[in-house]
C-alpha positions in Angstrom: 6.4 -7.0 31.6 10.0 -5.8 32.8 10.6 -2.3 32.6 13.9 -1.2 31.1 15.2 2.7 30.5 15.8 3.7 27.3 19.3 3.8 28.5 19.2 -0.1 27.4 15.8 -0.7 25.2 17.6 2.0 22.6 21.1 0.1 22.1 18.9 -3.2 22.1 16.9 -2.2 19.2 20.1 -0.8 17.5 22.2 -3.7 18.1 19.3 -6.1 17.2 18.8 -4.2 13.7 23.2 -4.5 12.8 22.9 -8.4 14.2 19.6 -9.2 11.5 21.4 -7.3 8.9 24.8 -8.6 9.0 23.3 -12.6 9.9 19.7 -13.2 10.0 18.2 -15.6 10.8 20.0 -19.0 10.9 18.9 -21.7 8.3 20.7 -24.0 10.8 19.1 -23.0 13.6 15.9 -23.0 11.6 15.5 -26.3 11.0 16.7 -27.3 14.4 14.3 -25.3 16.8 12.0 -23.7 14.4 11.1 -19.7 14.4 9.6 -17.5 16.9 7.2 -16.6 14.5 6.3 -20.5 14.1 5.5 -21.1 18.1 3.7 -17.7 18.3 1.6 -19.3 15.4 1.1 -22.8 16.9 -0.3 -21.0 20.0 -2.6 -19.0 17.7 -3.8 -22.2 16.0 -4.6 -24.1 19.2 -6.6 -21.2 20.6 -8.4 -20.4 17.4 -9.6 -23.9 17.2 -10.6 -24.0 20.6 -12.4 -20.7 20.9 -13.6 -20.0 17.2 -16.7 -22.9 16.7 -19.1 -22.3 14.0 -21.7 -22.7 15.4 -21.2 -20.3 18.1 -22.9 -16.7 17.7 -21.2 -14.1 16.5 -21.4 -11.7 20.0 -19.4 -14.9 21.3 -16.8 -15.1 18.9 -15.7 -11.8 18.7 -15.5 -11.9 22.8 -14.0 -15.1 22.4 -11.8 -13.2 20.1 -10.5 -10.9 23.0 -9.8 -13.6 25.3 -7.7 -15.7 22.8 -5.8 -12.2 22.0 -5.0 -11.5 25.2 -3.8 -15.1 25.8 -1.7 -14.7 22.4 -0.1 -11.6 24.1 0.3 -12.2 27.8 1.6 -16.2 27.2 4.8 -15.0 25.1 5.4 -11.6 27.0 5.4 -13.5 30.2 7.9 -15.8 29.6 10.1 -13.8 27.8 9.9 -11.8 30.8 10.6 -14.2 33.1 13.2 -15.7 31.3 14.8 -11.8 31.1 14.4 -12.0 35.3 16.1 -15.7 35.3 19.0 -14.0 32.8 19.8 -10.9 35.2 20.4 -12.7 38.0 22.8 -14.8 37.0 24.6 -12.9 34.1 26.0 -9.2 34.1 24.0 -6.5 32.7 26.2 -5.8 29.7 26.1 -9.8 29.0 21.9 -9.6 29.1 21.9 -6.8 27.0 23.8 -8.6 24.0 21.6 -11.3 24.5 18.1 -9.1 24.4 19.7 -8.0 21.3 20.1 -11.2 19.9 16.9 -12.5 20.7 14.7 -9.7 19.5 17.0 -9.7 16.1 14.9 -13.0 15.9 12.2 -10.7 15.3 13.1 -8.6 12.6 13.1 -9.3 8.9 15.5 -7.3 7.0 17.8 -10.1 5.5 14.7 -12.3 4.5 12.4 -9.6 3.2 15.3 -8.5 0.6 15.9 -12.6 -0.1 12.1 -12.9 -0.9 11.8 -9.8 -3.1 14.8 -10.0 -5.1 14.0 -13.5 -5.8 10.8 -11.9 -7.6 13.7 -9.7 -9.6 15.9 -12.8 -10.5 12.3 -15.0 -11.2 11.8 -12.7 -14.0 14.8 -12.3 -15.8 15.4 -16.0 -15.5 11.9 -17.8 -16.1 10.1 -15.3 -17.2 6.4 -14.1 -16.6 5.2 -18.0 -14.9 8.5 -17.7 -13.0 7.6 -14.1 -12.0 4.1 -15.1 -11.0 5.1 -18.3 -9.1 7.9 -16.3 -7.3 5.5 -12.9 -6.3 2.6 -15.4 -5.2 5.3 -16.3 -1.9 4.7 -12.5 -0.6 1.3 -11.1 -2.0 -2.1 -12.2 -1.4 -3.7 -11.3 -4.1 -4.3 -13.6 -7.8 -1.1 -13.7 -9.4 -1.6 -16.0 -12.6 -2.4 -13.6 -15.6 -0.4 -10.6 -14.1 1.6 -8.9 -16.3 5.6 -7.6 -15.7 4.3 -4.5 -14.7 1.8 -6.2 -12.2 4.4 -8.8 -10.9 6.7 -5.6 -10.2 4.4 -3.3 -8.5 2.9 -6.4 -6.2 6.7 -7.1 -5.1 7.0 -3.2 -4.5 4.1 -3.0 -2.4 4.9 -5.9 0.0 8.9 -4.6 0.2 7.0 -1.1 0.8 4.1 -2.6 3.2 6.7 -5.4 5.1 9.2 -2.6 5.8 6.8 -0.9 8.0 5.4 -4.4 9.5 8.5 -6.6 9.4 11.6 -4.1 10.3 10.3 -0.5 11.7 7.6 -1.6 13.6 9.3 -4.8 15.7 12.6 -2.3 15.9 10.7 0.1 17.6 8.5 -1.8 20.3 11.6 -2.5 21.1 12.8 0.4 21.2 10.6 1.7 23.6 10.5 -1.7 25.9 13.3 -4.0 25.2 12.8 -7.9 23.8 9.0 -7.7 25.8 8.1 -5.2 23.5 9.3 -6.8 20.7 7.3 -10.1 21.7 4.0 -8.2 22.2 4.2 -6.2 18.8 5.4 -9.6 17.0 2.2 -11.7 19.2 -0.1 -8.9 18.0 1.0 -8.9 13.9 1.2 -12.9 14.1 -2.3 -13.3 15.6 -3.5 -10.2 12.7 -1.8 -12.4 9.6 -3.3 -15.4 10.6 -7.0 -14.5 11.9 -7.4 -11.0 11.4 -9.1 -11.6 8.1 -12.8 -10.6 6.7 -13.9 -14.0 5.5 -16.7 -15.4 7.7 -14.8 -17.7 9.5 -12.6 -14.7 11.2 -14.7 -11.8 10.6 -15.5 -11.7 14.2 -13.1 -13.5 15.9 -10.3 -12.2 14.6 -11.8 -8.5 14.7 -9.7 -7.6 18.0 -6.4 -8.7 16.6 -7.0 -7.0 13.3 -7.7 -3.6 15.4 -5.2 -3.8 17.6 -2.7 -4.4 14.7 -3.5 -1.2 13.1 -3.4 0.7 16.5 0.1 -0.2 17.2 1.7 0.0 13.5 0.4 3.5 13.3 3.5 5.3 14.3 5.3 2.8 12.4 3.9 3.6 9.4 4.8 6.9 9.4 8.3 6.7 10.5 9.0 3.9 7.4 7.7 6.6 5.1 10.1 8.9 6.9 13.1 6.5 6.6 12.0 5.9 3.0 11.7 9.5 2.1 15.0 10.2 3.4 16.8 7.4 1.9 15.9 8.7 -1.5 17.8 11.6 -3.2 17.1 14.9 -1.3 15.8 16.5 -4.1 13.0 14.1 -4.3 12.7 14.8 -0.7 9.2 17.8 -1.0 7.5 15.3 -3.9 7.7 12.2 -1.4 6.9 14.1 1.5 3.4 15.8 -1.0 2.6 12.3 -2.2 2.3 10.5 1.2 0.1 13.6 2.5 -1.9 13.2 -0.2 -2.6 9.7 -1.3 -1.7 7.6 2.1 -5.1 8.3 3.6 -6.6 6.8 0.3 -5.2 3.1 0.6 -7.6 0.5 2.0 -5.1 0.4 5.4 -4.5 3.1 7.5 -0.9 2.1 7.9 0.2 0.6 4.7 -0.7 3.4 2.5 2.3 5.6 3.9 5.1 3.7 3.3 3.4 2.6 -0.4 3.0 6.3 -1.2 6.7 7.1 -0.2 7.6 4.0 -2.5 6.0 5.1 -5.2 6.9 8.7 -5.2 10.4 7.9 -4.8 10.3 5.1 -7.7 8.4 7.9 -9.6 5.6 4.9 -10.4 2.2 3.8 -9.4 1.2 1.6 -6.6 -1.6 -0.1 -5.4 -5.0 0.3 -7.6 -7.0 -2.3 -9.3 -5.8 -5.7 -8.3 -7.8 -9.5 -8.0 -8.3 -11.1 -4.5 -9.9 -15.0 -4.6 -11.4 -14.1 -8.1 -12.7 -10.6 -7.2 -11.5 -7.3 -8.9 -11.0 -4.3 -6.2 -11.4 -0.7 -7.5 -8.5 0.9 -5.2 -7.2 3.7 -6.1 -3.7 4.2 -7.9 -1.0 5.6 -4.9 2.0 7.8 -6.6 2.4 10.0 -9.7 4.0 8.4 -12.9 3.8 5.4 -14.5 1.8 1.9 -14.0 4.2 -0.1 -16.0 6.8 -0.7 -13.8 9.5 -3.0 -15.3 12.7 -5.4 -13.5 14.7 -2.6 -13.2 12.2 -0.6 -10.8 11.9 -3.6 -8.7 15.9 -3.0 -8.5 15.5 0.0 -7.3 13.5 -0.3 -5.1 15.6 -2.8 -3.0 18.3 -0.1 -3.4 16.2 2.3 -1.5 15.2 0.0 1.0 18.5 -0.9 1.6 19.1 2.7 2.1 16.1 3.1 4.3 17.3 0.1 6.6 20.7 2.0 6.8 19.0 5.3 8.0 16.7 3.5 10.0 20.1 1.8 12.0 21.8 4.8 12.0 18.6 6.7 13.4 18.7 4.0 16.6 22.6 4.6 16.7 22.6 7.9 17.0 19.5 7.9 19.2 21.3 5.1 21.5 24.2 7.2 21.7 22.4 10.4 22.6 20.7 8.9 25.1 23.8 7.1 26.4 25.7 10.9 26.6 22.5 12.5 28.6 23.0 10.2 31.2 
């Protein structure tokens, strides 16, 4: 992996953040070459029908496991990084870093997380409770078809909540700390985790390696989207927040998604999380927050307005960072 000083990995993450915010990702550009995310997964799927047989015992599989992890990681870090070494030699270094920036903005989801959310928002008040369950089912895993407003609501809460962390914070600051590489190998890691980091008995073991590793690296993550969130919300919600995530984030199921939830929640002055139905099976998880469990349209409104807000201190935090470290040099 190349090694970059902060002097450059800091205005690559900030710049990347204000290029996904202001464009995304193309629709155009979409359909012509696909997604990063989609040739990360191809690789995923080749490997994990190669390496993940049946009838193979379960020692082997999860060993099997590591080796197709590490080949998810070290494939797309090694050719970003030698297409980084191909890019410095032939363009200037202010050139390279507008185009790290550009690249890695490929790997951050502000623009489509807010599109997929507030579709849930516009489902509702246009089709009603089948149009809310049909819309919320595109971002949540668990059963959607008998869930209520209040149900359809807090599911789209906790995926704005949880993807904030995985989809935006987390991506911004891998590369934050290593440039586009890091970005790659954080994005590698959460890809293989979505796709085979699962508990069913085909993944159980094989995909245990991903599934740790994706926890290890969205710890500090976690934390800082609960930050961001806390301190996007009106400051004199600000010792509430900060009680509620010390309190009920080491209750959720994850040890990462349960901070950002809790700051949700707290700042939305509703409940998160709790009971809810995976594949036909009711969970007994406990409620996250202080307030109410009905949650109607309008929450789900404000909740995008604080994300919005926590995307905006989030940018300004890497500005301000960039620029700090820019001035000590």
């Amino acid at each position: 992996m190349l090694l970059f000083p902060l002097s450059i990995t800091l205005p690559v993450a900030a710049l990347a953040a204000g290029m996904e915010a202001l464009w995304g990702y193309p629709p155009r550009l979409l359909g012509l070459i696909g997604h990063p995310v989609m040739w990360v997964g191809a690789l995923i799927d080749r490997l994990e029908r190669a390496l993940n047989k049946a009838d193979t015992p379960e020692q082997m599989r999860r060993m099997l496991g590591f080796v197709a992890l590490a080949l998810i990681i070290a494939i797309p870090v090694a050719l970003t990084a030698a297409l980084l070494g191909v890019g410095y030699t032939l363009l200037p270094a202010p050139v390279m870093l507008l185009v790290q920036a550009a690249l890695a903005s490929t790997l951050v989801a502000q623009r489509s997380l807010w599109v997929h959310v507030r579709a849930v928002g516009t489902a509702l008040r246009q089709n009603g409770l089948p149009g809310g369950r049909k819309a919320v089912s595109m971002i949540v895993g668990r059963d959607t078809s008998a869930l209520d407003e209040a149900g359809i609501v807090r599911a789209a809460l906790e995926s704005l909540a949880e993807n904030f962390s995985d989809g935006i914070v987390a991506p911004l600051l891998w590369t934050a700390l290593f440039g586009l590489p890091g970005a790659v190998f954080y994005k590698s890691v959460n890809t293989a985790d979505s796709m085979i980091g699962h508990m069913s008995p085909r993944y159980k073991a094989f995909g245990m390696a991903a599934a740790r590793l994706d926890d290890l690296i969205n710890l500090p993550a976690s934390r800082l989207a609960a930050l961001c969130l806390m301190l996007a919300a009106p400051r004199q919600k600000w010792p509430h927040i900060w009680q509620t995530v010390r309190r009920d984030a080491p209750r959720h199921r994850s040890p990462n998604a349960g901070w950002p939830e809790a700051a949700m929640a707290a700042a939305l002055n509703t409940l998160l999380a709790g009971p809810r139905s995976y594949g036909g099976h009711m969970t007994k998880d406990p409620w996250i927050g202080s307030g109410t469990s009905g949650a109607r349209t309008a929450d789900l409104d404000r909740g995008l307005h604080l994300y919005r807000r926590a995307c905006g201190v989030l940018i300004a935090g890497l500005l301000c960072t960039a620029l700090g470290c820019m001035i000590a040099q």
